[in-house]
C-alpha positions as CSV (number, residue, x, y, z in Angstrom):
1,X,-15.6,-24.4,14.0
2,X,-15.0,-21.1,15.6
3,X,-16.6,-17.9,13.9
4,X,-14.7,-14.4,14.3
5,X,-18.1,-13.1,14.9
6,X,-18.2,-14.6,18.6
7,X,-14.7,-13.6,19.8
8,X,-15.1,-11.6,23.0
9,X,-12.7,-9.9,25.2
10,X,-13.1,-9.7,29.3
11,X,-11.1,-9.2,32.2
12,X,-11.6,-8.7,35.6
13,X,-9.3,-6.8,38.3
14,X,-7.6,-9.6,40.8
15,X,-8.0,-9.0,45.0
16,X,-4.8,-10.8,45.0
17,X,-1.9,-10.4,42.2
18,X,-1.7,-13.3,40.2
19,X,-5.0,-14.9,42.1
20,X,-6.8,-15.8,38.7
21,X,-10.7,-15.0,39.3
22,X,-13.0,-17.3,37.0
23,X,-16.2,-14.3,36.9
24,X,-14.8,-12.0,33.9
25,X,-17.1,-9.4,34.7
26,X,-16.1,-6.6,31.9
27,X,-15.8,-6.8,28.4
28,X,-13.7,-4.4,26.5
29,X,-14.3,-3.0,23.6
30,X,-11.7,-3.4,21.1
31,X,-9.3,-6.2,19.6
32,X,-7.2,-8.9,21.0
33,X,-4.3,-10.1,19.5
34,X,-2.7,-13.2,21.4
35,X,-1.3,-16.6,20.9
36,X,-3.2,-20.0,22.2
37,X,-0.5,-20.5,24.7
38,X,2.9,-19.6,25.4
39,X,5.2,-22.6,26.6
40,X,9.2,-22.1,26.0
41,X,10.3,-25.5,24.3
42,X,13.6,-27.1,24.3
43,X,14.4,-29.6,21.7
44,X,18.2,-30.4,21.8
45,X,19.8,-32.1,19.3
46,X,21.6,-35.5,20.8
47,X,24.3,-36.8,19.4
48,X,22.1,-40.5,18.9
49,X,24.1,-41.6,15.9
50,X,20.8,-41.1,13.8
51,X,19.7,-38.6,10.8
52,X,16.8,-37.5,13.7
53,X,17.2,-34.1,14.5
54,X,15.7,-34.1,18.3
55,X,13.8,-36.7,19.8
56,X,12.7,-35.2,22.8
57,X,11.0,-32.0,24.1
58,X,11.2,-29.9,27.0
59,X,8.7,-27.1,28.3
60,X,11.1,-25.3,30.4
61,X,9.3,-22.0,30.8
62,X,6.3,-19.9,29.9
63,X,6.1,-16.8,28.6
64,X,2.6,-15.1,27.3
65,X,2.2,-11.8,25.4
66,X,-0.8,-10.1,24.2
67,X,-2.0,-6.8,22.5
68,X,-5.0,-4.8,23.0
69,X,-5.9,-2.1,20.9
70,X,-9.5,-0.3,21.0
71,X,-11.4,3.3,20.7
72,X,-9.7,5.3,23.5
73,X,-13.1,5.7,25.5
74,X,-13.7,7.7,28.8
75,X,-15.1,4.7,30.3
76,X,-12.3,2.4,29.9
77,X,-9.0,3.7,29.5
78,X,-9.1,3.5,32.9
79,X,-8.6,-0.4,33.0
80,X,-5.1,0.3,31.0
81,X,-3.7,2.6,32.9
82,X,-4.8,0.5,36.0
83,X,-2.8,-2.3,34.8
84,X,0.3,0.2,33.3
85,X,0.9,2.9,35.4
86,X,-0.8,2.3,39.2
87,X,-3.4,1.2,41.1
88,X,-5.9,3.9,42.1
89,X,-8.2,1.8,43.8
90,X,-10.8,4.0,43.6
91,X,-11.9,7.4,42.5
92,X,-12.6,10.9,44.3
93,X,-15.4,13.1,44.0
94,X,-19.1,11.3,43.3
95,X,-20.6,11.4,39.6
96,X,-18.5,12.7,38.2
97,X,-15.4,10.9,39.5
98,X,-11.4,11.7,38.9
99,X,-9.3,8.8,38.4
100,X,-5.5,9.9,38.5
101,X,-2.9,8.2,37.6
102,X,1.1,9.3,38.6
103,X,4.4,7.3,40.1
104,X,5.6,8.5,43.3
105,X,9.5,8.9,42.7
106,X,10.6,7.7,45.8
107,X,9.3,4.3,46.3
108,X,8.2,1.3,44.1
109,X,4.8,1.6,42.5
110,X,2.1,-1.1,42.5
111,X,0.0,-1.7,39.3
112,X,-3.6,-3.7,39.3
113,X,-3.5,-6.8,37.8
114,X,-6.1,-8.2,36.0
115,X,-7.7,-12.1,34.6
116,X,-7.9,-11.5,31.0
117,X,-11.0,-14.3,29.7
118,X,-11.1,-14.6,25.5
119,X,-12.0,-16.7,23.0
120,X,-15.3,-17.7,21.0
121,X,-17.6,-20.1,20.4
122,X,-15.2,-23.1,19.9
123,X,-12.6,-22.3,22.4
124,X,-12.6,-19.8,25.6
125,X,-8.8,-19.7,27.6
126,X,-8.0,-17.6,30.8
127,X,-4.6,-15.6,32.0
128,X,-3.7,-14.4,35.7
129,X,-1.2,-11.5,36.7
130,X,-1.6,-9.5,33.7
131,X,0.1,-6.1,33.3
132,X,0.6,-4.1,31.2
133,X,4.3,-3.1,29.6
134,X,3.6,-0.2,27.1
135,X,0.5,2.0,26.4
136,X,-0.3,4.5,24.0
137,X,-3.2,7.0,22.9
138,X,-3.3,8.4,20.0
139,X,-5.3,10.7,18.4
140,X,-6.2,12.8,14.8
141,X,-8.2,15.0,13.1
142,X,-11.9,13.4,11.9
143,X,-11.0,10.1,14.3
144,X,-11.8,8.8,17.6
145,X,-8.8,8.7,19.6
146,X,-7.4,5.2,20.0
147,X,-5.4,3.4,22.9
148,X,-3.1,0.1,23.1
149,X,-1.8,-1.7,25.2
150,X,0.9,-4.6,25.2
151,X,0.5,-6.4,28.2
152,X,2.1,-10.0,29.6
153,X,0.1,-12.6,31.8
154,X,1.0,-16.3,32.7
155,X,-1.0,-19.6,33.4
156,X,-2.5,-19.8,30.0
157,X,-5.8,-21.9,30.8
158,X,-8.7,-23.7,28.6
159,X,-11.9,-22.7,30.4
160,X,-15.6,-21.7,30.0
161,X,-17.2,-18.4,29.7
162,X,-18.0,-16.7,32.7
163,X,-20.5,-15.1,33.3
164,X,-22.5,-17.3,30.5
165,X,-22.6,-16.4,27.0
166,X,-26.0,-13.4,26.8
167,X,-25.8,-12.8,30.6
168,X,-22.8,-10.2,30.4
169,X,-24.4,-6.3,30.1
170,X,-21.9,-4.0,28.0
171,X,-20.9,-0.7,29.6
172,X,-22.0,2.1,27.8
173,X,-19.0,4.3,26.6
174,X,-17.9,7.6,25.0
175,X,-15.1,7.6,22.5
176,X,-13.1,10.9,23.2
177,X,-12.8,12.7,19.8
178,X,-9.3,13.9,18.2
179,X,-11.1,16.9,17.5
180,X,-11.4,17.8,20.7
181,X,-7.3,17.1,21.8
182,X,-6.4,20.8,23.2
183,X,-2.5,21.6,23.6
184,X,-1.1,23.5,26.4
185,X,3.1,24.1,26.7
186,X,4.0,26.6,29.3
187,X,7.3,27.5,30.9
188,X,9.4,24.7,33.6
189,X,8.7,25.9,36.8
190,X,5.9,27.3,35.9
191,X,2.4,26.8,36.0
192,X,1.3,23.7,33.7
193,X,-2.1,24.0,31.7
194,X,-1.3,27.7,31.4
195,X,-1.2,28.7,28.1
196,X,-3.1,27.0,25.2
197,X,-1.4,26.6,21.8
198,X,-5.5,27.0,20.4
199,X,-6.1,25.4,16.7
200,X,-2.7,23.9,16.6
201,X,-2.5,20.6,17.4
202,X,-3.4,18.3,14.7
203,X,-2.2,14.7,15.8
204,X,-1.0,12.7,18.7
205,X,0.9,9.6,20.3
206,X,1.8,9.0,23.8
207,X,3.9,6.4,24.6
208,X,4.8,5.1,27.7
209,X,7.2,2.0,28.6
210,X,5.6,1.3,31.9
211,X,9.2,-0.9,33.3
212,X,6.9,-3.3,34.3
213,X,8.3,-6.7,33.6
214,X,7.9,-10.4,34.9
215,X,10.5,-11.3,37.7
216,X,11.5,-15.4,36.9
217,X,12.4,-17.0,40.5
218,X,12.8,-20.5,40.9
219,X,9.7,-22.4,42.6
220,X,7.2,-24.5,42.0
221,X,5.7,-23.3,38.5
222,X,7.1,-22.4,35.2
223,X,5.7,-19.1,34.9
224,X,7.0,-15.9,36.8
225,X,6.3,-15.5,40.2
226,X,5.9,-11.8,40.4
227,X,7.0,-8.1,39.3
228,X,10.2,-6.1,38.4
229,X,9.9,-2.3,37.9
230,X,12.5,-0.7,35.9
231,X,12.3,3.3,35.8
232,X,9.4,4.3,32.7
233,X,9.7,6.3,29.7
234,X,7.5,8.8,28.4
235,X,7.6,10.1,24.6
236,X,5.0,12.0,23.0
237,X,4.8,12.8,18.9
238,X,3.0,15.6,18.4
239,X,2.3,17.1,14.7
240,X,1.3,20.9,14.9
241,X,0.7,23.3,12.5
242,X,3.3,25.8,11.7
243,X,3.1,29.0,13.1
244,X,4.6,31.9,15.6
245,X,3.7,29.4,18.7
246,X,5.6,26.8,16.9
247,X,8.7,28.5,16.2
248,X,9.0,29.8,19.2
249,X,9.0,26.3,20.8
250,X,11.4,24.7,18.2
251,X,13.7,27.7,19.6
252,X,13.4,25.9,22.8
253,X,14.7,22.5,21.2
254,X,17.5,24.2,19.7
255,X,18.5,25.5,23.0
256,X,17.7,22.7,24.8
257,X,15.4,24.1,27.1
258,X,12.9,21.9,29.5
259,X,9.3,22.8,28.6
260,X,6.0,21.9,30.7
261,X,2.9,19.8,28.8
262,X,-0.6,19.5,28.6
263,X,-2.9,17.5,26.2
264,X,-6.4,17.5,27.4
265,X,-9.4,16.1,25.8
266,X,-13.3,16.8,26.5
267,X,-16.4,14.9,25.9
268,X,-19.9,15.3,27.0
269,X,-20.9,17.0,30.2
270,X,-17.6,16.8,32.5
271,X,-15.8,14.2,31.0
272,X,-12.8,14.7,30.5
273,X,-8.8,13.6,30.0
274,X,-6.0,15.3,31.1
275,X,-2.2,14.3,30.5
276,X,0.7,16.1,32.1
277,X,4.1,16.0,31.7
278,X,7.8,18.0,31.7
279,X,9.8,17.3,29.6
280,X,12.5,18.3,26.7
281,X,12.1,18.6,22.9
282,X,14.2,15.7,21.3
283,X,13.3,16.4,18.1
284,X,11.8,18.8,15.4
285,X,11.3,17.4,11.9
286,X,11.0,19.2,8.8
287,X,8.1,21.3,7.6
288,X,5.9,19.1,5.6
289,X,2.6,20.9,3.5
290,X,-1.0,19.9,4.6
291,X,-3.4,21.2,2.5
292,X,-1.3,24.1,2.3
293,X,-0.5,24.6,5.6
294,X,3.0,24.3,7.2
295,X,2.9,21.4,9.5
296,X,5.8,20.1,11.8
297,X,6.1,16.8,13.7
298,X,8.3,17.3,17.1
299,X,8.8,14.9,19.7
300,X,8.8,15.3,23.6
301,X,10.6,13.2,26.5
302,X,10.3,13.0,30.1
303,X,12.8,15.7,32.3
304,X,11.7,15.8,35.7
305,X,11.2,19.7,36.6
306,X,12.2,22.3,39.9
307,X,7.9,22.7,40.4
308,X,6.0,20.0,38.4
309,X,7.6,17.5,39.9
310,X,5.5,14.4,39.0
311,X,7.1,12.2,36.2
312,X,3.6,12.9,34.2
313,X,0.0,12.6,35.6
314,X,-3.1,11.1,33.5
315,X,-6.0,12.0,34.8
316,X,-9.5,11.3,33.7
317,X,-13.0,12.3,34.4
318,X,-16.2,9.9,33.8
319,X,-18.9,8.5,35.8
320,X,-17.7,5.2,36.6
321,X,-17.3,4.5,40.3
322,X,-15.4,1.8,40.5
323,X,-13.6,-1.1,38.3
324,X,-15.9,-4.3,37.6
């Protein structure tokens, strides 16, 4: 019998892409959500002059999806945007350390991938080459911030925990706090992180589509044999309250004018999470009553600008030195 008690969650980053490593050597904090395989089936139905439906069966593929979704900590968001944006391989500065995170437009990007090792006390099972395909943090008022991540990985494998169960120490981690998000929007071609909209922001969602995708090739396995990159998309939903700062920007959606973002987010000592982007306003919802305050809900995409010309940058400050 296996208890939901003992269910654990550890990955490891891979020297080689889609090299599975059997030592797990990181657990993550949060929830995994993921089917106990994932084989593609075909069962045709023959023409066997019989009431049988199918009397045979195929595996003629493999496809494996999984969900993560946790406390967005300082300490490991890193591992998802490792796996969904690009691999930073490691940090500058020394304690603390800034882990950056941005596409260079010109030329194909290269994310880590990482053995994913789950299970519990009945059943443990292993998956190589995993990557992420979306990601999202999100934060409100009174609430941790969370992040997610969907992510797809093949050669679904029964195996053992490693390292042993009581022999793996857990990181010690800082939630960042949606009380601490700050909002900055400042003019394109100007100077990002500029100008703070102060006691405004009241919730958040990024959302990125990393275009990360499995490339199927013919070969030896069933699973794919490497990566496709597609260009990404970046959305942000931001609610706000209501006021001259506000208006002023929902101006700029009704003329259609590219803005410059920041959302940063501070913890203890120099911890920190930045996330730039340019980008346009494509949408500004009604004004809904909060206590009763105006609030509005708008919605920002990607628009690549004449200075800031990064797609987006997430950047974020801890004391972690490398990945284990």
């Amino acid at each position: 019998m296996g208890f939901a008690a003992f269910r654990d969650v550890r990955c490891v980053p891979e020297a080689v892409a889609g090299t599975k490593i059997d030592t797990a050597t990181a657990r993550l904090f949060g929830k995994l959500s993921v089917p106990l395989g994932g084989p593609i089936l075909h069962n045709p139905e023959d023409e066997i002059g019989s009431l049988a439906r199918n009397q045979r069966t195929s595996v003629v593929g493999e496809e494996v999806n999984l969900s993560f979704e946790g406390d967005c900590t300082f300490e490991q968001l890193i591992y998802l945007l490792e796996m969904g944006i690009i691999a930073n391989g490691s940090p500058t500065g020394e304690s603390p350390y800034t882990w950056e995170y941005k596409h260079t437009l010109t030329e194909a990007s290269t994310p880590q991938t990482f053995t994913f090792q789950f299970g519990d006390d009945e059943a443990v099972y292993d998956l190589e080459y995993c990557v992420a395909k979306s990601l999202q943090i999100s934060g409100k008022m009174n609430s941790p911030m969370t992040m997610k991540a969907d992510i797809f990985g093949r050669n679904f494998e029964p195996t053992t925990w490693d390292p042993a169960v009581g022999s793996l120490s857990d990181q010690t981690v800082e939630a960042m706090l949606g009380n601490k998000m700050r909002l900055y929007i400042d003019a394109a071609a100007g100077t990002i992180g500029t100008t703070e909209k102060a006691t405004t922001i009241i919730a958040m969602d990024w959302k990125l589509e990393t275009g990360y995708g499995p490339k199927m090739r013919g070969g030896a396995n069933n699973y794919f044999a490497g990566l496709a990159q597609e260009k990404p998309k970046l959305t942000c939903d931001i609610t706000a309250e209501f006021n001259s700062g506000i208006e002023t920007e929902a101006g700029m959606w009704r003329a259609g004018t590219r803005r410059l973002f920041r959302v940063q987010v501070t913890g203890s000592g120099t911890k920190e999470l930045t996330l730039d982007w340019s980008g346009v306003y494509t949408n500004f919802g009604e004004l809904e009553n909060e206590n009763g305050v105006d609030v509005v809900k708008f919605t920002t995409e990607l628009q690549l600008d004449t200075i800031f010309t990064d797609l987006f940058i997430a950047e974020v400050v801890n004391s972690v030195e490398t990945l284990t």
